[in-house]
Each structure stands twice: as structure tokens, then as C-alpha cells.
N, C-alpha and C positions, 0 to 999 in steps of 0.2 A: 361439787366434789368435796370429800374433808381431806384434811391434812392436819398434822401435827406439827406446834412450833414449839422446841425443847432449848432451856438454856439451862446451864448450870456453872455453880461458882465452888471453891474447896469446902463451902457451909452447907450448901443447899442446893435442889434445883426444880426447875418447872416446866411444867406437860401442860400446853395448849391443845386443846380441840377444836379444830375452826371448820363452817362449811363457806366455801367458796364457790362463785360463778367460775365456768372454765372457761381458762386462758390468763386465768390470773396469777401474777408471778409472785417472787421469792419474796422482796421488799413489801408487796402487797399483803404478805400474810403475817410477817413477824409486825407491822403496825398495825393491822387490824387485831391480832391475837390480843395487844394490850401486854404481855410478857415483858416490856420495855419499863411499864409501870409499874409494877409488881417488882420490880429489881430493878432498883433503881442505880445502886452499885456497879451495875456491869456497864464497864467501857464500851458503848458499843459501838460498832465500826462496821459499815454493810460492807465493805472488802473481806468481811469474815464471816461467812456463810458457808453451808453447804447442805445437801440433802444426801442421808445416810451414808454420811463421813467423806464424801466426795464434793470437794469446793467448785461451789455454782458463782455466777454472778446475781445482782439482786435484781436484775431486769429478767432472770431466765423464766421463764413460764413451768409454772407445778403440774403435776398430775395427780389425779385421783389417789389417796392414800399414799403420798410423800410426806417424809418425816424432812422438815427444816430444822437445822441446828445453828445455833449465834455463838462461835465458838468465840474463846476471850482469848488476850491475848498473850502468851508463855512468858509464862516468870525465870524460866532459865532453858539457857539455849541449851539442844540439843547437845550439842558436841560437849559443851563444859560437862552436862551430867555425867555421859560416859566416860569422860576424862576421871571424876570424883569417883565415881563407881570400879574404877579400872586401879587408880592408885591407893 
């Protein structure tokens, strides 16, 4: 099966193409992708995952043509933004 593993930072970001045996999960594909290496900057943390935009665990198993994303982690809380945006 392929999948994609996508990560990006406020500078830049990166598209992996990976083909995989099926049954093989989330954490399986963002360390075979290699994307870890290539960015070496990004905090990365497998509690922060998801496949198009919906947070999985890293044990969850991929399907054919899933996009994995290594989301990082928010530089400012949600509520302050709208708090600054409101006043």
C-alpha cells in the first residue's frame, strides 16, 4: 500500500511517499519515511499524530492511500489568541 507522511514547520515542509506491507501502522511509517531526519528541528512527540487532520495513535494500522501528519506542538494557546484578536 502507499501512504504519505507530511510534516511541516512556520519555514518549511515535507511530503513523503512511502509503499508499505499491509497492516502496518502509523509510527511504522513516519520512521520508515526518514521525515524525522530531514527535520531534524521538529519536536517530535508520537502522541501527536493524525491521518487527515484526525488524531490516531501511533500503534493504529494505515490504509492504502492515508496521508499521516506529525503535527508540532502550538506556540500559543488557543483561547489567548482569541482573547488578543477580540481585544
Amino acid at each position: 500500500m502507499t501512504v504519505e507522511v507530511v510534516c511541516a514547520t512556520a519555514d518549511r515542509q515535507r511530503l513523503h511517499r512511502l509503499t508499505l506491507p499491509a497492516g502496518s501502522t502509523v509510527i511504522q511509517a513516519v520512521l520508515q519515511s526518514g521525515i524525522l531526519q530531514t527535520m531534524p528541528e521538529v519536536d517530535f512527540d508520537p502522541s501527536r499524530l493524525g491521518i487527515f487532520s484526525r488524531r490516531v495513535a501511533p500503534n493504529d494500522t494505515l490504509q492504502d492511500g492515508d496521508r499521516v501528519e506529525i503535527y508540532r506542538p502550538l506556540t500559543l494557546d488557543p483561547k489567548d489568541a482569541r482573547r488578543r484578536r477580540a481585544g
